[in-house]
GUGU-118923 format. One record per residue (C-alpha): x, y, z. Coordinates in steps of 0.2 Angstrom, whole numbers, plus 5000, padded with zeros to 4 digits. Example, Ala and Ser with C-alpha at 12.3 -4.5 7.8 and 13.67 -1.06 7.14 Angstrom:
residues 2
<pt c1="5062" c2="4978" c3="5039"/>
<pt c1="5068" c2="4995" c3="5036"/>
//
This chain:
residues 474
<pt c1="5491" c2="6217" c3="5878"/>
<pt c1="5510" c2="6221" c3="5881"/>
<pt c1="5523" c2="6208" c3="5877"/>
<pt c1="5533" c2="6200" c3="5889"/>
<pt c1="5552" c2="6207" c3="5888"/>
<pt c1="5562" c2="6199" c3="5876"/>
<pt c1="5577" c2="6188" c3="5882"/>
<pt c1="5593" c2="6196" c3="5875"/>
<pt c1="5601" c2="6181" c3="5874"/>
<pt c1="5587" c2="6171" c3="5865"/>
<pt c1="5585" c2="6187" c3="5854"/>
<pt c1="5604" c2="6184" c3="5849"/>
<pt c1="5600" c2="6163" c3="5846"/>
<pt c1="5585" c2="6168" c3="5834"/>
<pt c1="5597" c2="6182" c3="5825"/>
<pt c1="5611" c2="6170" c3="5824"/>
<pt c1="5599" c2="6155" c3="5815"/>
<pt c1="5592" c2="6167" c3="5806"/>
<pt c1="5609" c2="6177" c3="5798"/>
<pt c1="5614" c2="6156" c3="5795"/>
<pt c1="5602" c2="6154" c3="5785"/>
<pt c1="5601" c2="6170" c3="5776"/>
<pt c1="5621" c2="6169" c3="5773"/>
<pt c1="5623" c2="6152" c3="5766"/>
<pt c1="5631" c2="6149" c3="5750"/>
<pt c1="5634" c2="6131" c3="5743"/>
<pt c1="5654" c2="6135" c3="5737"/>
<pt c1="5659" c2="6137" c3="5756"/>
<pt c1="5651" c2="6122" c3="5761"/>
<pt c1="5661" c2="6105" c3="5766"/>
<pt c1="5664" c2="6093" c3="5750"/>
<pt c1="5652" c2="6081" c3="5757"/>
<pt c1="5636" c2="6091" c3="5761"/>
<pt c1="5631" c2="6096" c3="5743"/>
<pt c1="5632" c2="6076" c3="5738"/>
<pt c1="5621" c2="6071" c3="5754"/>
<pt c1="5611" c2="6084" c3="5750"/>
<pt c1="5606" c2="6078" c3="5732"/>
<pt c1="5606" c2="6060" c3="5739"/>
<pt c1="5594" c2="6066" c3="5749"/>
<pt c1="5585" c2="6074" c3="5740"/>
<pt c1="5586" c2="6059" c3="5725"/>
<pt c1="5578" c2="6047" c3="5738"/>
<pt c1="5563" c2="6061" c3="5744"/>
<pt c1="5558" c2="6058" c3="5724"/>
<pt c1="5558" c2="6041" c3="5723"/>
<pt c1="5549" c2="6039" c3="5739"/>
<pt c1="5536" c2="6051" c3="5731"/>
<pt c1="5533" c2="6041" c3="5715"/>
<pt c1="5533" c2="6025" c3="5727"/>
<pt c1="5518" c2="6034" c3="5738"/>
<pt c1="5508" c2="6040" c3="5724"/>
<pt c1="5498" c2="6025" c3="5720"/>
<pt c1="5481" c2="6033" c3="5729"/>
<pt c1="5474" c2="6015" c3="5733"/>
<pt c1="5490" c2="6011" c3="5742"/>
<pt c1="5490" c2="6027" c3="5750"/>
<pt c1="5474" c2="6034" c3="5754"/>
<pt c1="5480" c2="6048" c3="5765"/>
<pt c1="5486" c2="6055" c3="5748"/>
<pt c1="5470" c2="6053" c3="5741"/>
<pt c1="5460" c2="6062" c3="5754"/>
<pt c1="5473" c2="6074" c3="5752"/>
<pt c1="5470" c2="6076" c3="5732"/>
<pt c1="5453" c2="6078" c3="5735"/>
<pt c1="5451" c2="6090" c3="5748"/>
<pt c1="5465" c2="6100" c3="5739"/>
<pt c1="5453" c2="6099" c3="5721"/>
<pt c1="5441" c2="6108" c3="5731"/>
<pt c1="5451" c2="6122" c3="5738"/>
<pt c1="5450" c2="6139" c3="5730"/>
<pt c1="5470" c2="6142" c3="5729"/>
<pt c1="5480" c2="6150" c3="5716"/>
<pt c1="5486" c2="6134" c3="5707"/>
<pt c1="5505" c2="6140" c3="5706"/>
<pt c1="5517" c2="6126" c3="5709"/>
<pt c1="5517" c2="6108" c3="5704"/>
<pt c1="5508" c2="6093" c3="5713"/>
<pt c1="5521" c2="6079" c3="5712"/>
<pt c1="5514" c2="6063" c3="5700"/>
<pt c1="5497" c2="6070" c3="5702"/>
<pt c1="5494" c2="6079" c3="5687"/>
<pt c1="5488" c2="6096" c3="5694"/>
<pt c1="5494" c2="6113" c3="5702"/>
<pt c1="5489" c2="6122" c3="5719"/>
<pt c1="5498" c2="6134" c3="5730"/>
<pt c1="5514" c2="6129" c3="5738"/>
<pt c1="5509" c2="6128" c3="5753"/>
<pt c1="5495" c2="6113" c3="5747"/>
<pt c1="5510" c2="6106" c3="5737"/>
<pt c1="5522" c2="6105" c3="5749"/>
<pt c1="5508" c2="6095" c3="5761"/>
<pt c1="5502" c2="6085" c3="5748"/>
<pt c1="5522" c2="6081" c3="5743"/>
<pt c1="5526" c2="6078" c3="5762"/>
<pt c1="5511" c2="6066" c3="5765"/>
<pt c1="5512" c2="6056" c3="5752"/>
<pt c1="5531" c2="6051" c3="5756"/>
<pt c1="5528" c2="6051" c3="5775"/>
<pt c1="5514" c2="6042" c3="5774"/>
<pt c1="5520" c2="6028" c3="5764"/>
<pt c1="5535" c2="6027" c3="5776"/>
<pt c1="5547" c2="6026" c3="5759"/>
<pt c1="5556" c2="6041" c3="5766"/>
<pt c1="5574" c2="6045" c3="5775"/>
<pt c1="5574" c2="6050" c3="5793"/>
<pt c1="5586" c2="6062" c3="5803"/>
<pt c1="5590" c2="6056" c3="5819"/>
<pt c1="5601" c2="6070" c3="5823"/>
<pt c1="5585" c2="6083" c3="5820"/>
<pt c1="5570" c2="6069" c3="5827"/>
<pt c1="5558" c2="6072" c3="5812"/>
<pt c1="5559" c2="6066" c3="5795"/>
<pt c1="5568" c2="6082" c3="5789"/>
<pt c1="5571" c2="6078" c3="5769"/>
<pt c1="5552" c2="6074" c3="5766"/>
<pt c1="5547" c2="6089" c3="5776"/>
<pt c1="5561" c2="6101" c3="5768"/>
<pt c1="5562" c2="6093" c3="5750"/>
<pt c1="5543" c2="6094" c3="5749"/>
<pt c1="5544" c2="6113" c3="5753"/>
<pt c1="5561" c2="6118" c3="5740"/>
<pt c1="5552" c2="6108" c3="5729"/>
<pt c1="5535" c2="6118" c3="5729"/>
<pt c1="5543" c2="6136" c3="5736"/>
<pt c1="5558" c2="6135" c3="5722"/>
<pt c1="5546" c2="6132" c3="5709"/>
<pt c1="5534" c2="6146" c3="5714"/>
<pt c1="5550" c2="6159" c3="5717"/>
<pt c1="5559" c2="6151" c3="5700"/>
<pt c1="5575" c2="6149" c3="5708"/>
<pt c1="5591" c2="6141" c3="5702"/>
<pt c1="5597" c2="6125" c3="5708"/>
<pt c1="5611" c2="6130" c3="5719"/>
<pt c1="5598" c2="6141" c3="5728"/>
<pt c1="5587" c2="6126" c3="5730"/>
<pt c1="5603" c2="6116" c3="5736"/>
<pt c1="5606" c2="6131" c3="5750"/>
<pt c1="5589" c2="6131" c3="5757"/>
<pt c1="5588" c2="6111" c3="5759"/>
<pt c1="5603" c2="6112" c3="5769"/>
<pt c1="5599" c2="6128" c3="5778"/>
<pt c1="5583" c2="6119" c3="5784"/>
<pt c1="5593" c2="6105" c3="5788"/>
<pt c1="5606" c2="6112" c3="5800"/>
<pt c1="5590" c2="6122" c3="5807"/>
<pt c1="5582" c2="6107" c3="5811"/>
<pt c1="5597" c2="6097" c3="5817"/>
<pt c1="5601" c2="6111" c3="5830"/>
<pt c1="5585" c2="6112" c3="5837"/>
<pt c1="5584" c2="6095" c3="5839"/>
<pt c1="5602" c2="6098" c3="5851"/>
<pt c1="5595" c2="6110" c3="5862"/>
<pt c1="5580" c2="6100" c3="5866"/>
<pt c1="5590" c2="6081" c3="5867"/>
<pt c1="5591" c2="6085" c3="5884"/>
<pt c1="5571" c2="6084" c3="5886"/>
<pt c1="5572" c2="6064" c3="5879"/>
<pt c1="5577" c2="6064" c3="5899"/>
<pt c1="5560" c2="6069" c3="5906"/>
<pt c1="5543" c2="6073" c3="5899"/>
<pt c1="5551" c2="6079" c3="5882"/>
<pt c1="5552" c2="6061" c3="5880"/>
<pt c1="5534" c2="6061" c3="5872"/>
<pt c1="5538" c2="6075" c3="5858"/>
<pt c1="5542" c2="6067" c3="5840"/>
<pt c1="5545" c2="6077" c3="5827"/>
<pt c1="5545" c2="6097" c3="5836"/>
<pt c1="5559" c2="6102" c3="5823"/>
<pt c1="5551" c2="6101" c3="5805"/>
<pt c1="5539" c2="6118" c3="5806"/>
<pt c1="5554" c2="6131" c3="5812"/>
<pt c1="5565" c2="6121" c3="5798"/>
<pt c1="5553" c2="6122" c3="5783"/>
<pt c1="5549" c2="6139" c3="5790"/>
<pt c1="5568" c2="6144" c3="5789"/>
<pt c1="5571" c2="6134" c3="5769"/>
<pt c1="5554" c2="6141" c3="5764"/>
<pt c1="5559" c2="6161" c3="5768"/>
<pt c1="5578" c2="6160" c3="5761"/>
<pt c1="5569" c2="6153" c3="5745"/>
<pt c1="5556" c2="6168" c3="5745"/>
<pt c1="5571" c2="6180" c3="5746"/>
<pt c1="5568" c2="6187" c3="5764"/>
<pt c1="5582" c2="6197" c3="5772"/>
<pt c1="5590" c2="6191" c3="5790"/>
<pt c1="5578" c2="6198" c3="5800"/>
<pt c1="5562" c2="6192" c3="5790"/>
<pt c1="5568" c2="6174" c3="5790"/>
<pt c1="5570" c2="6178" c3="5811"/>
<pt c1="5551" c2="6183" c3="5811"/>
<pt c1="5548" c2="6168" c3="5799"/>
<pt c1="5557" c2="6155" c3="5811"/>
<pt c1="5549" c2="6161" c3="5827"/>
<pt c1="5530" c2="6163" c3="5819"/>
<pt c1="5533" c2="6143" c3="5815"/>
<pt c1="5538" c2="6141" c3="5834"/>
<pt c1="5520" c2="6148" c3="5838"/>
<pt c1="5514" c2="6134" c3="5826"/>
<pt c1="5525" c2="6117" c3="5829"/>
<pt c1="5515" c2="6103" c3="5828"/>
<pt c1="5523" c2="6088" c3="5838"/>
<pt c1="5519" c2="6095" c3="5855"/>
<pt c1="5523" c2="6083" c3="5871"/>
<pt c1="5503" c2="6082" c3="5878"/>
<pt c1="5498" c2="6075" c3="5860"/>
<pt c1="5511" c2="6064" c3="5856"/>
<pt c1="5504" c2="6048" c3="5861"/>
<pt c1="5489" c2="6053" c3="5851"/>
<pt c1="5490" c2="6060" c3="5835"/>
<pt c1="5488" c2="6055" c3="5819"/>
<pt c1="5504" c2="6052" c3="5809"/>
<pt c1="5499" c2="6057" c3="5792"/>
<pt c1="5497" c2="6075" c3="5799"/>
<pt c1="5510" c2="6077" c3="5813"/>
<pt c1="5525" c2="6079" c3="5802"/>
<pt c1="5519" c2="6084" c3="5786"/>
<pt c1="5507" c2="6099" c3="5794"/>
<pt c1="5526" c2="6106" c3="5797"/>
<pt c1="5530" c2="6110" c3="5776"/>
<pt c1="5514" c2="6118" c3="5776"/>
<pt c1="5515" c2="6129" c3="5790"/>
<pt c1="5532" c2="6133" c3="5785"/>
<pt c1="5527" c2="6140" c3="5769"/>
<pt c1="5513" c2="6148" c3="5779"/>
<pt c1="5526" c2="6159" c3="5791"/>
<pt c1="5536" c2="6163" c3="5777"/>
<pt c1="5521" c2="6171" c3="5768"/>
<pt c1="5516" c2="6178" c3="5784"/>
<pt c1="5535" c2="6186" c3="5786"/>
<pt c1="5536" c2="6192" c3="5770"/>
<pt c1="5520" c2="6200" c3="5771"/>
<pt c1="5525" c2="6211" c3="5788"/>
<pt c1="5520" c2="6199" c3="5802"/>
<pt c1="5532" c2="6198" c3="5816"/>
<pt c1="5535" c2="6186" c3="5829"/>
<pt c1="5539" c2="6189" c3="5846"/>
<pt c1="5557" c2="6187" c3="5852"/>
<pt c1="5552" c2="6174" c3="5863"/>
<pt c1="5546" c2="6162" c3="5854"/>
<pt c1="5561" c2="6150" c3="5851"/>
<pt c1="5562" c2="6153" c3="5869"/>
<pt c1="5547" c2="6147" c3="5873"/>
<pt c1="5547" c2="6133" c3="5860"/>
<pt c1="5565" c2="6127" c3="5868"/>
<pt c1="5559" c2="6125" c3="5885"/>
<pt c1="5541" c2="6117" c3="5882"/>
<pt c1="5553" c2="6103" c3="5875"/>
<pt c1="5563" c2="6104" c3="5890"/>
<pt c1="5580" c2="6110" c3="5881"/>
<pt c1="5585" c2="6121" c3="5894"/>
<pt c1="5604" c2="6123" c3="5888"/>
<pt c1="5604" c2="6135" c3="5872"/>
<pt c1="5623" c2="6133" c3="5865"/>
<pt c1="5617" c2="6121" c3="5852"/>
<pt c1="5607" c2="6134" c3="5844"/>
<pt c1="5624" c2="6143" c3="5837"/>
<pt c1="5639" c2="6135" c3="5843"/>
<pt c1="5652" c2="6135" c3="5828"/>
<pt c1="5636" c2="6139" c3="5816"/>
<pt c1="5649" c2="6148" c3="5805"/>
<pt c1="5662" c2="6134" c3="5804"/>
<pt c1="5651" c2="6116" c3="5805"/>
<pt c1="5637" c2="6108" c3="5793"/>
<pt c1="5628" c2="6097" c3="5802"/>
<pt c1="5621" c2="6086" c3="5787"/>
<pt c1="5640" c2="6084" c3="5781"/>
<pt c1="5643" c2="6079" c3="5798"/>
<pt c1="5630" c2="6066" c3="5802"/>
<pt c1="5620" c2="6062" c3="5784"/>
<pt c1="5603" c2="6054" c3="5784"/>
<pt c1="5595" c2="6038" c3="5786"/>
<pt c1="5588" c2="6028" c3="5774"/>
<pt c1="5573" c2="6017" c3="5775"/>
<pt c1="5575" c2="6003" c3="5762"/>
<pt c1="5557" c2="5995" c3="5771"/>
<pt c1="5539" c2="6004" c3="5773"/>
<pt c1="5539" c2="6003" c3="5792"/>
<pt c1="5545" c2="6013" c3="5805"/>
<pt c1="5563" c2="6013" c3="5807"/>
<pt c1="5560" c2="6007" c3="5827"/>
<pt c1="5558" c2="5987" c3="5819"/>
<pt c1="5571" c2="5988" c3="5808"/>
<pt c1="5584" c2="5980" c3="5818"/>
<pt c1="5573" c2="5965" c3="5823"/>
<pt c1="5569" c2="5965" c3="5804"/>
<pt c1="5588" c2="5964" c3="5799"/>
<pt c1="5589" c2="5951" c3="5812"/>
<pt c1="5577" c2="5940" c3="5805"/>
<pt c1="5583" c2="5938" c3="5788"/>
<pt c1="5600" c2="5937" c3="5795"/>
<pt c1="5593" c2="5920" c3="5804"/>
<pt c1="5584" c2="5916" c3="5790"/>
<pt c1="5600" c2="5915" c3="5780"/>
<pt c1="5612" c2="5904" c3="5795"/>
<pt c1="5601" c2="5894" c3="5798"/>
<pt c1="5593" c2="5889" c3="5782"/>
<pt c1="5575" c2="5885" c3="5789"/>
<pt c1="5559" c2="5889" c3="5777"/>
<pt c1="5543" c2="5899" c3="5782"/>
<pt c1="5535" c2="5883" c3="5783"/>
<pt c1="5545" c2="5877" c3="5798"/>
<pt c1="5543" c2="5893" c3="5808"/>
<pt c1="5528" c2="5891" c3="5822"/>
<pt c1="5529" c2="5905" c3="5833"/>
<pt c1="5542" c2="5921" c3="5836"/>
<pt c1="5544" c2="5928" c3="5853"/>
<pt c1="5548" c2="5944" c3="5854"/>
<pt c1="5552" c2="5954" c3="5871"/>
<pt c1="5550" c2="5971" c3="5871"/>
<pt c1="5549" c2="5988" c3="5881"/>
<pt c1="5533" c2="5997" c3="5886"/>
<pt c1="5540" c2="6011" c3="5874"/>
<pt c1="5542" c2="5999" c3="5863"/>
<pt c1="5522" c2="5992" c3="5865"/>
<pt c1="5514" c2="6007" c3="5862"/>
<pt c1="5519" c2="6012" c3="5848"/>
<pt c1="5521" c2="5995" c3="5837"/>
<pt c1="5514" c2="5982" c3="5847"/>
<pt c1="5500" c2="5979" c3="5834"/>
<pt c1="5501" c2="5962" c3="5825"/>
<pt c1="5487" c2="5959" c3="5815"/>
<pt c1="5486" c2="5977" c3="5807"/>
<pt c1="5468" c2="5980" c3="5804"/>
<pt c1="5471" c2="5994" c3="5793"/>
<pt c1="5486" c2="6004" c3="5782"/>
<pt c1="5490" c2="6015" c3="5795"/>
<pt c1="5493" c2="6001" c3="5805"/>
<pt c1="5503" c2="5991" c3="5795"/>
<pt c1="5515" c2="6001" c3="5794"/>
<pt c1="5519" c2="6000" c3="5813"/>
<pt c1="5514" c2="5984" c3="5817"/>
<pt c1="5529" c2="5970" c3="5823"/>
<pt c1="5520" c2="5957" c3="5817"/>
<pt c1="5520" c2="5961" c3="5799"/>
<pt c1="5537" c2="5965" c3="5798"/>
<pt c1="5543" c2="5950" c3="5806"/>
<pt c1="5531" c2="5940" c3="5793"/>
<pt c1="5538" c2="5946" c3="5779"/>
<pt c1="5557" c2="5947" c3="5786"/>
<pt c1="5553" c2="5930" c3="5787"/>
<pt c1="5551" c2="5924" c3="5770"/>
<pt c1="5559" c2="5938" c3="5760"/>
<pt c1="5573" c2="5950" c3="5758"/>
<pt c1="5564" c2="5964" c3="5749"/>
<pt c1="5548" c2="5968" c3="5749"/>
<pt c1="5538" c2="5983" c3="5741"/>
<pt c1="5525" c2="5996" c3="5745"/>
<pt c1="5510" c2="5985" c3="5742"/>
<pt c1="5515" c2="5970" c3="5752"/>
<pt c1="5514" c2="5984" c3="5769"/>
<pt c1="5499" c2="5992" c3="5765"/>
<pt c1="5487" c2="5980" c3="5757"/>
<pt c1="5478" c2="5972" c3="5771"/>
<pt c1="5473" c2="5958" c3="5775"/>
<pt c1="5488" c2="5953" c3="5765"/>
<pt c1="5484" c2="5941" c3="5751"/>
<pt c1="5498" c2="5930" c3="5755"/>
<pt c1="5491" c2="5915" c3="5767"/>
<pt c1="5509" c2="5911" c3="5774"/>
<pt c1="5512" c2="5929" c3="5777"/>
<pt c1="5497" c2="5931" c3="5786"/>
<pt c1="5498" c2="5914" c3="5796"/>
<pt c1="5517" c2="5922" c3="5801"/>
<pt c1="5511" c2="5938" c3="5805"/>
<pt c1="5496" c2="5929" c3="5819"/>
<pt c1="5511" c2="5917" c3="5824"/>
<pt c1="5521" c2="5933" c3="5832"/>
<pt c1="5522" c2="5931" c3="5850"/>
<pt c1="5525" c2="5949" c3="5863"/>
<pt c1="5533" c2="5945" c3="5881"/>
<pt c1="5538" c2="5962" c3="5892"/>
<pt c1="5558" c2="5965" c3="5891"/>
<pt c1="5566" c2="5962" c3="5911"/>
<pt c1="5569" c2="5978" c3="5916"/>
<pt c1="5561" c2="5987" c3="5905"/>
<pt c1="5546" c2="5993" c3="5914"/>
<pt c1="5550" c2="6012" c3="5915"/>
<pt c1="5555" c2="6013" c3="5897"/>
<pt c1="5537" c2="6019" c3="5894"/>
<pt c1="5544" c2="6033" c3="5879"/>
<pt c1="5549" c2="6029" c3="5862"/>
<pt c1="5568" c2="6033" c3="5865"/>
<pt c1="5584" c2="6025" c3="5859"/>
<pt c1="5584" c2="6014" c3="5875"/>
<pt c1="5568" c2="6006" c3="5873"/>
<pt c1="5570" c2="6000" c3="5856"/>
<pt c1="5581" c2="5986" c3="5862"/>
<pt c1="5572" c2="5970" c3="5856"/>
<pt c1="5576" c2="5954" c3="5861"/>
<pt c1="5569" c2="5939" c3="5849"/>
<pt c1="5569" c2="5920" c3="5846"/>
<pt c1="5561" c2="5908" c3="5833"/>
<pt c1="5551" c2="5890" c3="5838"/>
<pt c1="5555" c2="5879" c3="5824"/>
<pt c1="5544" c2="5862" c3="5821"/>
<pt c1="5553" c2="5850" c3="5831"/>
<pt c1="5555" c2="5862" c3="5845"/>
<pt c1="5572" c2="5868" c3="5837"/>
<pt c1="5575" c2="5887" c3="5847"/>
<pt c1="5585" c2="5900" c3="5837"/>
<pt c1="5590" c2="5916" c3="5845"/>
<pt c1="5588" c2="5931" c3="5834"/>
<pt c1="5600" c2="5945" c3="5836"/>
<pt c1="5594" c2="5963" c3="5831"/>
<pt c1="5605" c2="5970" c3="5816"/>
<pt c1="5611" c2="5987" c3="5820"/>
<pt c1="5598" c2="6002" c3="5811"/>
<pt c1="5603" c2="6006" c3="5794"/>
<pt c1="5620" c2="6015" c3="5793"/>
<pt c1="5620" c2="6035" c3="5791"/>
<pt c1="5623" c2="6039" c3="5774"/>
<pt c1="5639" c2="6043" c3="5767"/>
<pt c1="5641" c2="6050" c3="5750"/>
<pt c1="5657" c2="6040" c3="5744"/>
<pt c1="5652" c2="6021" c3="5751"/>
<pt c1="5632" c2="6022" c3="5750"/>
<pt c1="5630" c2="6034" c3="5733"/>
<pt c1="5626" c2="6019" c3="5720"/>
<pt c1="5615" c2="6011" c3="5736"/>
<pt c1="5604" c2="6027" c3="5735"/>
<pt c1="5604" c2="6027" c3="5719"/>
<pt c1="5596" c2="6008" c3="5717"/>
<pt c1="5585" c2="6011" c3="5730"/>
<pt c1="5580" c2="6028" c3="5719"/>
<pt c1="5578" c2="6017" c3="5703"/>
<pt c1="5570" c2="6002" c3="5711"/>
<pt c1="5556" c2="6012" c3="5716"/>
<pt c1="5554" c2="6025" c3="5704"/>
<pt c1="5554" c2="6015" c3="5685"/>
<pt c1="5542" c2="6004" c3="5691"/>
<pt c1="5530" c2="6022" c3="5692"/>
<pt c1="5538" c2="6030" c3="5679"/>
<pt c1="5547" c2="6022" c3="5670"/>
<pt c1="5565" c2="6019" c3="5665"/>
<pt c1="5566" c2="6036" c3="5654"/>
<pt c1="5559" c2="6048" c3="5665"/>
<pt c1="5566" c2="6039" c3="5680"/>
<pt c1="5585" c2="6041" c3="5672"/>
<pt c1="5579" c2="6061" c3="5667"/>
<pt c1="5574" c2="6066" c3="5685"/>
<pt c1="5587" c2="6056" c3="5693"/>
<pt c1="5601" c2="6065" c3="5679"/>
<pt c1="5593" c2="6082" c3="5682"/>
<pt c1="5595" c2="6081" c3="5703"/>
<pt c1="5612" c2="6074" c3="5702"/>
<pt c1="5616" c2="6091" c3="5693"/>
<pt c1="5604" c2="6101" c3="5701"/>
<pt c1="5615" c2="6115" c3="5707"/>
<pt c1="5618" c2="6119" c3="5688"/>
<pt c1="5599" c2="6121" c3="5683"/>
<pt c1="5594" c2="6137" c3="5679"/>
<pt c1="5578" c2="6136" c3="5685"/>
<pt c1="5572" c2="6123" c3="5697"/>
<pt c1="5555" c2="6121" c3="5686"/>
<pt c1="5563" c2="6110" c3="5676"/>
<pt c1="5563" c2="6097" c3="5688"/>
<pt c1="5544" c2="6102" c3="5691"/>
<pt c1="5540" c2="6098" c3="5674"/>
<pt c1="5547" c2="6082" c3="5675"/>
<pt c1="5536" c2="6079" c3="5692"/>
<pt c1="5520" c2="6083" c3="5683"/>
<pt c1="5513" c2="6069" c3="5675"/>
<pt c1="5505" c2="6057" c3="5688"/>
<pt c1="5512" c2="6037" c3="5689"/>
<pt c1="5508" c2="6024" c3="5679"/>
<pt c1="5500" c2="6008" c3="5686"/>
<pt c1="5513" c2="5996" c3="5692"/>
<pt c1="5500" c2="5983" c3="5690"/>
<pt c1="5499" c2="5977" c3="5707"/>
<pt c1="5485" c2="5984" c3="5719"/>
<pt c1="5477" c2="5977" c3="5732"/>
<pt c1="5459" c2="5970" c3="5730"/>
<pt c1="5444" c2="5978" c3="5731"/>
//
């Protein structure tokens, strides 16, 4: 079959993406991108050791055990998990168990959860290709601006029926960070990029549907995948980021390149963190809770009911109270109101045991009430807009109090958040590791870009977790 006739001016988009990513050198990059992206990628590592406890996260399990039973070369390093596969099992394996746990960062500005997705691939691809630190550093943030430039040129689509896509950008990235880390030239990093477009998962048909656990982190192994394919002679065609563009309704293409040469997009915009294992849609009605809980000085005792009026958007996606399962947990409104009710902080194992084994968290989470938001009836997609929450309390004694929602959790800046990072890093990683290996890996990241060789780090990935000594029952 002949191909259809390449756009010229698609041709140039992929080239220019492509010739980025190639070109990229850490030194000419603005003072704050290089500290984001070791903040970043400090954070991806503690969110792995926090998601490697198998009985708290079972997709990781499943994971493990299928990949014990696949016949790959075992190349690279499985984080915490004491064994070795290809990179392209490693980097799922690395991308589930933080996705899945919901203990990593999120990047609004690319719609997909870019550092698990792209730390998960330099972590697996730089150990396989025994690359220096700096070059790990410039494939993170290649990926990065790859990702956050699709996610521009497809914004438009959040309009109409692109408002179903989550997560479209992570294959084409990883694809992108994976081939400068193999070493290929401008034009097979191009043939990388548009093979991953031929493979995105996060299409608009299946996004009411899929299963979490895949959807994003399917995008680091299919980015390895088309970088191996590319450095092995496949091509793509020169339509393909076409095509991907337009199935996502991005029909304006100066995003793709515009200033590429002058701009960084992560130093521009940073990352956000998630400090609780939900989804970051309830996390303003979480901060708003605990900031009532603080005013007015009630108890979880007192508390008999919260209403909560949401969007249609807003429903489908974590309108579960009583989460019958892990999975659920983590998206359910009525869990994250419980505990926003009675504590400030709260660990892996109080989301994801369920039922949960605290009675007044569980009578809190039943006591969650859900009313439709006026006006909200064609807010139907998970967008900005329909994430508005409006909230109150019923207090004994009939006492009302109106929750405001706390604005998300602030983008990350280098200079005002770094020690915050770096807490949340420490508070979920020594009680995995403990305090020596967590102050060596933490040590090594912070001066990644002079490491030799990135399989340092590996080594100190190797070793699987120790118990924290709380697991759920059974």
């Amino acid at each position: 079959m002949n191909a259809r006739p390449s756009d010229p001016a698609e041709t140039a988009d992929l080239r220019a993406l492509a010739r980025y990513v190639a070109a990229l050198h850490v030194e000419k990059l603005p003072a704050r991108a290089v500290p984001l992206a070791k903040l970043a990628l400090l954070n991806l590592v503690g969110s792995l050791a926090a998601g490697s406890d198998a009985r708290l996260n079972p997709a990781r399990a499943a994971f493990l055990e299928y990949l014990d039973g696949f016949a790959s070369a075992p190349r690279v390093t499985v984080p915490f998990a004491g064994r070795r596969s290809h990179p392209q099992l490693a980097a799922l394996v690395s991308a589930v168990t933080a996705m899945a746990s919901h203990t990593d960062d999120f990047s609004p500005r690319a719609r997909t959860h870019a550092s698990a997705v792209l730390g998960a691939v330099c972590l697996a691809v730089g150990e396989d290709r025994h690359v220096n630190g700096r070059e790990l550093l410039a494939a993170f943030i290649a990926g990065w601006e790859i990702a956050a430039r699709l996610g521009d040129a497809i914004r438009p689509g959040l309009a109409g029926p692109g408002a179903e896509f989550v997560s479209p950008t992570h294959t084409p990235a990883a694809a992108a960070a994976a081939a400068r880390l193999a070493g290929l030239d401008e034009q097979g990093i191009a043939h990388a990029i548009g093979l991953a477009c031929d493979m995105g998962t996060g299409l608009i048909g299946q996004a009411p549907s899929q299963t979490n656990t895949l959807r994003t982190p399917l995008g680091a192994s299919l980015g390895v995948y088309c970088a191996e394919l590319a450095e092995r002679g496949m091509t793509a065609s020169p339509n393909a980021l076409l095509a991907w563009r337009r199935a996502y309704g991005g029909d304006d293409a100066a995003p793709l390149d515009e200033g590429i040469d002058a701009r960084c997009i992560l130093a521009e915009v940073g990352f956000q963190l998630k400090p609780y294992q939900f989804s970051t849609g309830v996390y303003g009605l979480i901060g708003g809770l605990q900031q009532a809980r603080g005013e007015h000085a009630f108890t979880a005792d007192e508390v008999e009911a919260v209403d909560c009026w949401i969007s249609p958007g807003m429903e489908r996606v974590y309108g579960v109270l009583v989460p019958r399962s892990q999975a659920e947990a983590h998206f359910s409104i009525g869990l994250a109101c419980a505990l926003a009710l009675v504590r400030d902080e709260w660990d892996l194992v109080d989301v994801a045991t369920v039922p949960n084994p605290d009675a007044t968290i569980r009578r809190l989470t039943a006591a969650v009430r859900l009313h439709r938001l006026p006006g909200s009836e064609h807010l139907t997609a998970l967008t900005a807009a329909s994430t508005r929450v409006e909230a109150a309390i019923r207090l004994r004694g009939g006492r009302m109090i109106t929750v405001t929602p706390a604005p998300p959790p602030p983008i990350v800046d280098p200079e005002r958040d770094g020690a915050s990072v770096r807490a949340l890093f420490r508070r979920r990683a020594v009680a995995a590791l403990g305090d020596d290996r967590a102050t060596r890996i933490e040590t090594t990241v912070e001066r990644i870009e002079d490491v030799p060789d990135v399989s340092s780090l590996a080594m100190l990935l190797a070793e699987p977790i120790r118990s924290s000594g709380r697991h759920p029952p059974g």
